[in-house]
VOPAGU-2260 file (C-alpha; in pm, 1 decimal, decimal comma):
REM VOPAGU-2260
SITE   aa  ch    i         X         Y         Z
SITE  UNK   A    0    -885,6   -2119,8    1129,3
SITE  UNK   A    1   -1085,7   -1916,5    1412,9
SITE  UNK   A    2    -958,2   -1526,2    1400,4
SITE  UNK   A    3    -929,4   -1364,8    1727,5
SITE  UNK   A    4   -1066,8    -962,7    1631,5
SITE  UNK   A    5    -905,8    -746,9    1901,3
SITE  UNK   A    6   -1011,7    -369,8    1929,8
SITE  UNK   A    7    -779,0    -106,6    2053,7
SITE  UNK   A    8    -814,2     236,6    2193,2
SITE  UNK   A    9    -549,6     301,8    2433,1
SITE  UNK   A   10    -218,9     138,7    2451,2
SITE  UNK   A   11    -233,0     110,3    2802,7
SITE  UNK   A   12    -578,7      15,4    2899,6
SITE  UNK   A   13    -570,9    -245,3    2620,6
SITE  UNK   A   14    -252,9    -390,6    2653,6
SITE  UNK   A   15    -390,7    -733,0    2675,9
SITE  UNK   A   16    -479,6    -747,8    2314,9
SITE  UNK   A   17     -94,6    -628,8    2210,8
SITE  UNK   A   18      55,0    -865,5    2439,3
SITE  UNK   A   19    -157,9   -1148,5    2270,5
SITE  UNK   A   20     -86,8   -1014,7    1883,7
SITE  UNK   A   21     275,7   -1037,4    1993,4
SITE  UNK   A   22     235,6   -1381,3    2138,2
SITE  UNK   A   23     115,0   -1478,9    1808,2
SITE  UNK   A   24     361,7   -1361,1    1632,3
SITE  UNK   A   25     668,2   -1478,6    1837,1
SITE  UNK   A   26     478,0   -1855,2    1818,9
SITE  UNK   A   27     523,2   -1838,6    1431,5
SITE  UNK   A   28     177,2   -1717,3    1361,0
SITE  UNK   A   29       0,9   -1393,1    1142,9
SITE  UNK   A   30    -147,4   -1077,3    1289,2
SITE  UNK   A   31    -321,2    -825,6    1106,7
SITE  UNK   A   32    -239,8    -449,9    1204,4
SITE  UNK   A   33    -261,6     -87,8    1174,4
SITE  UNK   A   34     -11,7      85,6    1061,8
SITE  UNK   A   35     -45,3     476,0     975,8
SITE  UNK   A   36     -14,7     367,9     554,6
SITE  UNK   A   37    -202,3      81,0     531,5
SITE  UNK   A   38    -326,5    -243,7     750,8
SITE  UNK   A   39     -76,5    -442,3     730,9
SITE  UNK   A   40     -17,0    -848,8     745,0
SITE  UNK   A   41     210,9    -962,9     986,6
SITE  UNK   A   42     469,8   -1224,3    1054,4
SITE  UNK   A   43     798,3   -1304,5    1235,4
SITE  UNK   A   44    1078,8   -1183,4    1011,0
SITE  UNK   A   45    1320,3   -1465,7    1130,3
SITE  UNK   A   46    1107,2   -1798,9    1070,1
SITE  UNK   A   47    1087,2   -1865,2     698,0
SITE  UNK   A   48     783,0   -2109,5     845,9
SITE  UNK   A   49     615,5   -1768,8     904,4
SITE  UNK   A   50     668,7   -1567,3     678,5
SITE  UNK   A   51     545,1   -1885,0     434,6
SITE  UNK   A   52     228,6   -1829,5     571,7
SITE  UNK   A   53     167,1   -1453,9     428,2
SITE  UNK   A   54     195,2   -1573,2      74,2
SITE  UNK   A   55     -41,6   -1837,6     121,8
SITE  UNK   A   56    -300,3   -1612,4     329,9
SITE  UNK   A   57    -267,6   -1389,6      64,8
SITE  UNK   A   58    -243,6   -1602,1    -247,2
SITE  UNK   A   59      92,6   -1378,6    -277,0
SITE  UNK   A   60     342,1   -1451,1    -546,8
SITE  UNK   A   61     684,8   -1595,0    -361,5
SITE  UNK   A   62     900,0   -1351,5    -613,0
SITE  UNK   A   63     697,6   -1020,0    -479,4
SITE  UNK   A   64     955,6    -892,8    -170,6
SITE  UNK   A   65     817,8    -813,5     153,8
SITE  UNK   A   66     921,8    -516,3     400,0
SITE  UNK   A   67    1057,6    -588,7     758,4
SITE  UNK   A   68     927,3    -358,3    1032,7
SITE  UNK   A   69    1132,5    -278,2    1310,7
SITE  UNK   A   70    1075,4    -110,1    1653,5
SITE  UNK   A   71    1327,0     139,5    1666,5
SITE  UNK   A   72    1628,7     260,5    1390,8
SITE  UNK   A   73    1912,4      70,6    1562,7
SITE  UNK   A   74    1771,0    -249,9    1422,6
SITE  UNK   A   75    1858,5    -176,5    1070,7
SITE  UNK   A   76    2201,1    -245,5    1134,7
SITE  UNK   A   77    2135,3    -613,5    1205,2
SITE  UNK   A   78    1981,3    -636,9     872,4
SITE  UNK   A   79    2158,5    -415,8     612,2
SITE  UNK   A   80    2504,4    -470,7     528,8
SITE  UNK   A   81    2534,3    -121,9     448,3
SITE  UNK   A   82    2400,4     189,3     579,0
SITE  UNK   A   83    2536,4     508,8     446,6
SITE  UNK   A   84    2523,6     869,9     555,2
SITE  UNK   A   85    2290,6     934,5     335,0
SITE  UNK   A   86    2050,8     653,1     466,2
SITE  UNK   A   87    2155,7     769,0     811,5
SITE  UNK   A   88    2003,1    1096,0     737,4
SITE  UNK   A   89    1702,7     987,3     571,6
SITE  UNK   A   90    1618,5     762,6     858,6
SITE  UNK   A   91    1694,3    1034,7    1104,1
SITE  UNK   A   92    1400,1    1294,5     934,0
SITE  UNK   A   93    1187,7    1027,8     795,9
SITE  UNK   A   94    1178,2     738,6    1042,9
SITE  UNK   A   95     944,0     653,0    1241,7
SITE  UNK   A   96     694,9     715,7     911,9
SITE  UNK   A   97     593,1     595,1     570,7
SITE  UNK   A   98     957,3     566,8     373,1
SITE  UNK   A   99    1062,0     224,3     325,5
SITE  UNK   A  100    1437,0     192,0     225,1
SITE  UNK   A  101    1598,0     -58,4      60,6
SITE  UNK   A  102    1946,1    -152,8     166,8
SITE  UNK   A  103    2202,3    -457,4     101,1
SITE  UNK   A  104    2061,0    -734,4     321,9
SITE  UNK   A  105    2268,7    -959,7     612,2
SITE  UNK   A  106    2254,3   -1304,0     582,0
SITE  UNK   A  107    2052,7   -1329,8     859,8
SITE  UNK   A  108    1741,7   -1219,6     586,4
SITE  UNK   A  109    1564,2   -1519,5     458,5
SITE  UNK   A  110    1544,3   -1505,9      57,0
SITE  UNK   A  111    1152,6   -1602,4     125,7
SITE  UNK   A  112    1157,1   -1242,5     233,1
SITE  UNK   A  113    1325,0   -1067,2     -62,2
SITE  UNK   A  114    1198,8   -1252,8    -345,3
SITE  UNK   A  115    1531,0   -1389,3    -406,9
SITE  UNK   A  116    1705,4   -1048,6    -404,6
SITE  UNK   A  117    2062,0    -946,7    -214,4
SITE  UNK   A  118    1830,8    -651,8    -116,8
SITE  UNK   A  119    1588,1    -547,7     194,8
SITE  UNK   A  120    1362,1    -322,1     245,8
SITE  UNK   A  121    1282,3    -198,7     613,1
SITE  UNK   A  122    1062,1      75,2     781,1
SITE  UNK   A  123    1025,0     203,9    1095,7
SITE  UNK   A  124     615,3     281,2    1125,6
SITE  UNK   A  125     477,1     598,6    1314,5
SITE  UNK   A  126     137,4     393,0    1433,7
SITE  UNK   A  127     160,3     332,6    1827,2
SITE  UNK   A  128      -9,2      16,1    1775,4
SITE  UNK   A  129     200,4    -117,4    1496,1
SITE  UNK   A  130     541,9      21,3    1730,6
SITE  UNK   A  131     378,1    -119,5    2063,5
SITE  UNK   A  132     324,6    -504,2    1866,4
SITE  UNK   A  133     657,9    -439,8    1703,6
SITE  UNK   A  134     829,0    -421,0    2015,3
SITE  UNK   A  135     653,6    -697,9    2241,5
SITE  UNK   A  136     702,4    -930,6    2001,2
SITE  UNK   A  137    1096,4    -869,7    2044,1
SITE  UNK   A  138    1142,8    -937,4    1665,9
SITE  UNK   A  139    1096,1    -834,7    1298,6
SITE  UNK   A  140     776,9    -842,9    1157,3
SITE  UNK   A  141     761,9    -880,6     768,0
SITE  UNK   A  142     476,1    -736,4     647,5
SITE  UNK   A  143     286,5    -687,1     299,0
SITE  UNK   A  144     -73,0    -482,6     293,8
SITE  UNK   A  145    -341,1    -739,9     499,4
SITE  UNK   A  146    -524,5    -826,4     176,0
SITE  UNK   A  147    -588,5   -1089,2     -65,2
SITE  UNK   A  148    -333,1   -1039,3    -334,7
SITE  UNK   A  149    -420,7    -808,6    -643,0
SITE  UNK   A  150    -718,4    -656,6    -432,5
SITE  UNK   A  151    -743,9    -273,3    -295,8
SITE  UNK   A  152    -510,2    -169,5      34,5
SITE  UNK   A  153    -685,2    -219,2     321,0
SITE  UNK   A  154    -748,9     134,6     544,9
SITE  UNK   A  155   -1013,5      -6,1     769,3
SITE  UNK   A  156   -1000,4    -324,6    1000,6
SITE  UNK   A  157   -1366,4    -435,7     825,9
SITE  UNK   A  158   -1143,6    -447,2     468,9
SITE  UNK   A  159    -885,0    -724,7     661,2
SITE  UNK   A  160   -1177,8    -879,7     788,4
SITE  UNK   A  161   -1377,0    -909,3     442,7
SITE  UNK   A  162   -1061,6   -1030,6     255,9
SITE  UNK   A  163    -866,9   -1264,9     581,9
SITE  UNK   A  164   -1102,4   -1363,0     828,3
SITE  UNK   A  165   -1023,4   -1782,5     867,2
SITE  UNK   A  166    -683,2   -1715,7     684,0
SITE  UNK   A  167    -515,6   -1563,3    1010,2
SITE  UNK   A  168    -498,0   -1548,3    1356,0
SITE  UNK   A  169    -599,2   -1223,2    1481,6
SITE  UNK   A  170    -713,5    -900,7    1342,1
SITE  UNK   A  171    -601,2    -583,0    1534,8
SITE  UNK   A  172    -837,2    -309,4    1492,4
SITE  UNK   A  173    -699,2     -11,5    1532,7
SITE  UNK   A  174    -917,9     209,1    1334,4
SITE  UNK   A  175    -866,2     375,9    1008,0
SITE  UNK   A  176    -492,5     376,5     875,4
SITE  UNK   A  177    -418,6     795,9     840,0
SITE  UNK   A  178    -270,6     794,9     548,2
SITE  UNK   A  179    -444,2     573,0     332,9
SITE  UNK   A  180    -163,7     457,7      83,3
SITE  UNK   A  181     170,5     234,7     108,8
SITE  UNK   A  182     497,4     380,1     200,9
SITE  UNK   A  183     752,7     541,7     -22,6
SITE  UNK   A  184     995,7     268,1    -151,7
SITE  UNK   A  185    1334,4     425,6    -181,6
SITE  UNK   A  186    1624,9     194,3    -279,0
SITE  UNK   A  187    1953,6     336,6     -97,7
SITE  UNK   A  188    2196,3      62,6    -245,4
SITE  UNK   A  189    2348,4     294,8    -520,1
SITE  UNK   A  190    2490,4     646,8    -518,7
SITE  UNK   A  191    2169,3     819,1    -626,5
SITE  UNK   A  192    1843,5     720,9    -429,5
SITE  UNK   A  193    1551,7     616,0    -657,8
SITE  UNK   A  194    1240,5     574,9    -595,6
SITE  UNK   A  195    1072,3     242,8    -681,2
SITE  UNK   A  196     758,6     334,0    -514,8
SITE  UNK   A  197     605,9     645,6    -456,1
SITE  UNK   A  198     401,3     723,8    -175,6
SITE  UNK   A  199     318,9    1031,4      93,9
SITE  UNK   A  200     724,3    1074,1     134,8
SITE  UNK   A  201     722,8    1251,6    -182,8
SITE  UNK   A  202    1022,6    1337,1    -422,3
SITE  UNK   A  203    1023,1    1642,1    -343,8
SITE  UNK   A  204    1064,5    1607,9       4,0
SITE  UNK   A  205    1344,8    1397,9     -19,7
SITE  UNK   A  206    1501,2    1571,1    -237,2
SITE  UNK   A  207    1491,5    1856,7      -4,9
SITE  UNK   A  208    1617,6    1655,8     266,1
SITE  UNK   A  209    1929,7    1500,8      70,2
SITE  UNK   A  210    1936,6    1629,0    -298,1
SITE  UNK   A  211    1914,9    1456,8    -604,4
SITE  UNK   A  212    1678,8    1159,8    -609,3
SITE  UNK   A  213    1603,9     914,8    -943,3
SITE  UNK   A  214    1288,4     765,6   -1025,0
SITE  UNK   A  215    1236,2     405,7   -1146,5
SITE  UNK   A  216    1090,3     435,9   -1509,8
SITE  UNK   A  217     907,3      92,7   -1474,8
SITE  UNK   A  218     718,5     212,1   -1190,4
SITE  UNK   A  219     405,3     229,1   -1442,4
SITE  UNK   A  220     541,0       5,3   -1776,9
SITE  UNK   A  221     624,7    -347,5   -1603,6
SITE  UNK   A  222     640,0    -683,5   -1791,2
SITE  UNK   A  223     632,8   -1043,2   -1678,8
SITE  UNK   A  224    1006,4   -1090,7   -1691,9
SITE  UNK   A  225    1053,6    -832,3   -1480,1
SITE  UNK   A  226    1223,6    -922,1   -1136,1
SITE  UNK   A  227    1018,8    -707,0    -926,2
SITE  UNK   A  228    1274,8    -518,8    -664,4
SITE  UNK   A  229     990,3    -381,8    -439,7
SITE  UNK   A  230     630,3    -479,8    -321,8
SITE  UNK   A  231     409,9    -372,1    -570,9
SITE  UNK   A  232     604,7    -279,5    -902,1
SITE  UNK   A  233     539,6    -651,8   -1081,3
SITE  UNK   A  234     187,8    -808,2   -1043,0
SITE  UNK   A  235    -162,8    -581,5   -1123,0
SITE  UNK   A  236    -234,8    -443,5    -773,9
SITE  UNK   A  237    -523,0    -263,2    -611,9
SITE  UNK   A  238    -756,4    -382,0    -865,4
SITE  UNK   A  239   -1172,3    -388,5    -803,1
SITE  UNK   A  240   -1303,4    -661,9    -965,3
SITE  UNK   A  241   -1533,7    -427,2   -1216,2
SITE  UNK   A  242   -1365,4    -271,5   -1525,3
SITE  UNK   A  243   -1178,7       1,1   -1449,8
SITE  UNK   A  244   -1081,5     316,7   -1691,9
SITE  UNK   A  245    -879,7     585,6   -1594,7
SITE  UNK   A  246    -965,1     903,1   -1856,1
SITE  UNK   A  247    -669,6    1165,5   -1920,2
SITE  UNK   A  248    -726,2    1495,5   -2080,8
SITE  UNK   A  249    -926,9    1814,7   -2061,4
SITE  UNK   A  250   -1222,0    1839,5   -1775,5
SITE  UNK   A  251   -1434,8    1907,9   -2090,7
SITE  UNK   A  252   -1340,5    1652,7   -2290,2
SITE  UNK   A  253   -1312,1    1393,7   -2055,3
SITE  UNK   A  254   -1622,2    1426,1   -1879,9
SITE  UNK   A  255   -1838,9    1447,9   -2181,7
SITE  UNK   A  256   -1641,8    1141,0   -2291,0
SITE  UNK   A  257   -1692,1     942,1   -1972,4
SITE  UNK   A  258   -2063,9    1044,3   -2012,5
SITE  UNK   A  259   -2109,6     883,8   -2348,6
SITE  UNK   A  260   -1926,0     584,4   -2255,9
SITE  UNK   A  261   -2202,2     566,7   -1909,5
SITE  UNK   A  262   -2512,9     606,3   -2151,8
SITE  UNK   A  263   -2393,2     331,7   -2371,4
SITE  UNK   A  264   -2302,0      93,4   -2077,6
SITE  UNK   A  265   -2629,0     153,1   -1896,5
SITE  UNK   A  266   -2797,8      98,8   -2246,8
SITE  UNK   A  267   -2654,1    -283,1   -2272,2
SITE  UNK   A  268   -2769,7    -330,2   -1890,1
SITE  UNK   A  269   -2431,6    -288,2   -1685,4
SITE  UNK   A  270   -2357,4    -156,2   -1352,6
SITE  UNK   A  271   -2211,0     178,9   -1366,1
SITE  UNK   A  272   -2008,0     399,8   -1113,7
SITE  UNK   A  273   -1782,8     727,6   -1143,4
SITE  UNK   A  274   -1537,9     802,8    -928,2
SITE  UNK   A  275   -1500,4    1209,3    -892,1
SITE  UNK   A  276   -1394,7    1509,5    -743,9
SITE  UNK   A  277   -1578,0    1785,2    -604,7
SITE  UNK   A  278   -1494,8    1967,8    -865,9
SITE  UNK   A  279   -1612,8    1702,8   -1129,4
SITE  UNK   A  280   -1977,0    1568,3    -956,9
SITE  UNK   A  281   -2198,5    1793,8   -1148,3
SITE  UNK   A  282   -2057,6    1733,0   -1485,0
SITE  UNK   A  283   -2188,2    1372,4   -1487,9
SITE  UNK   A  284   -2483,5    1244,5   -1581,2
SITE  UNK   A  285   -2506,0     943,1   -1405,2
SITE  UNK   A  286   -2710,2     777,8   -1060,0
SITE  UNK   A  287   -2403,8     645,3    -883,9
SITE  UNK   A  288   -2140,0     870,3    -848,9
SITE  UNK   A  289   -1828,3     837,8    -566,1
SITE  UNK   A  290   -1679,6    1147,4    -426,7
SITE  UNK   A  291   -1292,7    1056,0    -351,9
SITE  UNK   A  292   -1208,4    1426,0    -207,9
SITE  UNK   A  293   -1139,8    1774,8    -352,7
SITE  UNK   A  294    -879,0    1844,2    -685,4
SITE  UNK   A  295    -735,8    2132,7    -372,0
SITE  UNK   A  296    -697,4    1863,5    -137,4
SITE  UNK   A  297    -423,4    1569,1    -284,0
SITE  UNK   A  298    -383,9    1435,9      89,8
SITE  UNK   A  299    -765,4    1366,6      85,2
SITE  UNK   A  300    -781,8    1238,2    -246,7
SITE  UNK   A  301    -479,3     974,3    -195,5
SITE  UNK   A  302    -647,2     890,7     135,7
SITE  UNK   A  303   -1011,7     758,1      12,4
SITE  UNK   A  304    -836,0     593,8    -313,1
SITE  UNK   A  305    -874,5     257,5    -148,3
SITE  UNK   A  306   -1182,0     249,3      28,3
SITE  UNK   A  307   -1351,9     390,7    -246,6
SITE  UNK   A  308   -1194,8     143,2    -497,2
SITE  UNK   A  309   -1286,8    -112,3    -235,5
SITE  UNK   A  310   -1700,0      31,1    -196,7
SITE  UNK   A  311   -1730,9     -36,6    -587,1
SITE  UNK   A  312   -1679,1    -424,2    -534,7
SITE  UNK   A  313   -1911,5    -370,3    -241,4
SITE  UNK   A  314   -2215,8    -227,4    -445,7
SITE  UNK   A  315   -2095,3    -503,2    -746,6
SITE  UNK   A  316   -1946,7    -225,2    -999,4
SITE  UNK   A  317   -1922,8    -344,7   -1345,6
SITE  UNK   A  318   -1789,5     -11,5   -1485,4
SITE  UNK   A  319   -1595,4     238,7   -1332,5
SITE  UNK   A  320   -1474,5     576,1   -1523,0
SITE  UNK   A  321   -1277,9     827,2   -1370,1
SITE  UNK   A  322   -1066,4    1093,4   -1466,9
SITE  UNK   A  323    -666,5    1093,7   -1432,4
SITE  UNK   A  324    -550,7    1297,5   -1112,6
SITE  UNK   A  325    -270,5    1554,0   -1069,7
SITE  UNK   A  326      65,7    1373,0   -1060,2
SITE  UNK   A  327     194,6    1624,6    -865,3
SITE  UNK   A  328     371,3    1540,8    -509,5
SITE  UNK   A  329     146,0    1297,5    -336,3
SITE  UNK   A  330     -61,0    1260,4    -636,1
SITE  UNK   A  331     234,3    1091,5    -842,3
SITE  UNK   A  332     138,8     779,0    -541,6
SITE  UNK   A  333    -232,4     810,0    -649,8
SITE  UNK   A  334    -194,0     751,9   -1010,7
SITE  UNK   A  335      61,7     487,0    -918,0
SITE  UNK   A  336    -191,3     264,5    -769,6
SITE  UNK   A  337    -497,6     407,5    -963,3
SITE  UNK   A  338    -283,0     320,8   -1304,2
SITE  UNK   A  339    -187,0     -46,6   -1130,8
SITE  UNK   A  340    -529,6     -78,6   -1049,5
SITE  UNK   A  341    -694,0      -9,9   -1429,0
SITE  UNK   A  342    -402,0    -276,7   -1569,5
SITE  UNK   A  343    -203,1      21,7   -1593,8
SITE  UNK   A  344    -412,8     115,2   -1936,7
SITE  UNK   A  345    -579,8     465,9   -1982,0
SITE  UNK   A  346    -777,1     643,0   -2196,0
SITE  UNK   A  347    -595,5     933,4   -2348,8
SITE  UNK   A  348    -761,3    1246,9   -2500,5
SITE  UNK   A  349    -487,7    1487,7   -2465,3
């Protein structure tokens, strides 16, 4: 398959290149896009034909639901059977943006689309681009992450181009995605809200916004039997292809650990990389070390998770060590995907 890589700057003076995404889409085809979480794989919502295509781009299991993206809030109502005050409200301070909620689905929602489940999740993205497509196309796009299945989130249009170029039809650049990690998942079907996955839309927002919120406890512990009820909570996710070992514990103790474990990898001839902080850097002792951001600065650090998750399989990582992040608000998102990407096993030395 020949991809078509269209560049845009301006929604107006490129509008040639949205038209022709939206073409694409409407004809039954995929389209790669920015959206402000992550890139984004795109297909029309309404032909199962379509949508069949994303899990065979992305070698993605049929059981792992996808999320609809709409154009404006009024389309939820033509696929949720249900939307209650509480959603109301959620979608009027959190829509357009990075919460996905899950509602009772219309029959008008192909099961190809929810992995089987009565449930579907929708958003309504913030990105111009991903709005502008959205709306040309005059339909529902399902869309998972524009990556090969188990691999990091792509931020950057050259990530969807390493892992889909000759699997789709076009790649809209649209430079790098702001936030840097997947939306909130909140599943609205139930009297209490929980969270099946976390993301910038934090807990603590939303419980600010509409009070008491639950979180899923398999979120990190999931086994094969598990049906998974959101993108991401089943199947390892996000993963490099080097080893990858999360550390949790003192600064101390963790760093001299991580350092012993570096000296006897390097000894027996492996490639070795640590992933740290600002705050961290000069406690290793080690040639190849990856700043991700500042321990001050969550935002930054849940922003470069992916691309510098992504830059390990780039210099051929064997080993990567890093130490467990702050859980708290956006961080809880971080850990979610760093934890999914190490096989969700860490190190303890609390």
């Amino acid at each position: 398959m020949n991809t078509q890589i269209v560049k845009i700057k301006d929604l107006s003076s490129d509008s040639d290149g949205l038209d022709a995404a939206a073409k694409i889409l409407r004809a039954g085809g995929l389209v790669a896009f920015p959206t402000e979480t992550v890139y984004g794989l795109g297909a029309n919502a309404l032909s199962e034909a379509a949508v069949l295509k994303i899990y065979e781009a992305k070698g993605r299991p049929s059981d792992n639901p996808l999320i609809i993206h709409i154009a404006q809030s009024e389309d939820v109502f033509l696929f949720a059977k249900e939307v209650s005050q509480l959603s109301m409200k959620l979608m009027e301070l959190f829509w357009p943006g990075p919460l996905t909620l899950i509602f009772k689905k219309t029959e008008i929602i192909s099961h190809y689309i929810t992995g089987g489940l009565d449930t579907v999740a929708i958003r309504l993205p913030s990105n111009p681009i991903a709005r502008s497509i959205i709306q040309k196309a005059g339909c529902p796009i399902a869309a998972p992450s524009a990556n090969r299945s188990g691999k990091p989130s792509p931020t950057r249009a050259k990530h969807v181009i390493e892992d889909l170029e000759g699997r789709v039809d076009m790649i809209v650049d649209g430079g790098k995605a702001l936030i840097g990690l997947e939306s909130t998942v909140l599943d609205v079907t139930g009297e209490i809200p929980i969270i099946l996955r976390p993301g910038s839309i934090t807990k603590s927002m939303l419980e600010e916004a509409v009070g008491t919120i639950l979180v899923d406890q398999a979120l990190l512990q999931v086994d094969e039997k598990t049906i998974p009820r959101a993108p991401g909570m089943k199947y390892k996710h996000y993963a490099p292809k080097g080893h990858l070992i999360v550390v949790e514990g003192t600064k101390e103790r963790a760093t001299q650990w991580i350092n012993e474990q570096v000296a006897l990898k390097i000894s027996q001839g492996n490639k070795i990389a640590i992933i740290a902080t600002q705050e961290d850097a000069a406690c290793y002792q080690c040639e190849n070390i990856t700043l991700i951001g500042s321990e001050s600065n969550a935002t930054e650090i849940a922003s470069n998770l992916f691309k510098v998750l992504r830059s390990m399989d780039e210099h051929k990582i064997e080993w990567i060590y890093t130490r467990a992040f702050s859980e708290d608000d956006i961080g809880m998102a971080t850990m979610n995907r760093l934890m999914k990407a190490a096989g969700n096993q860490k190190v303890n030395l609390v």
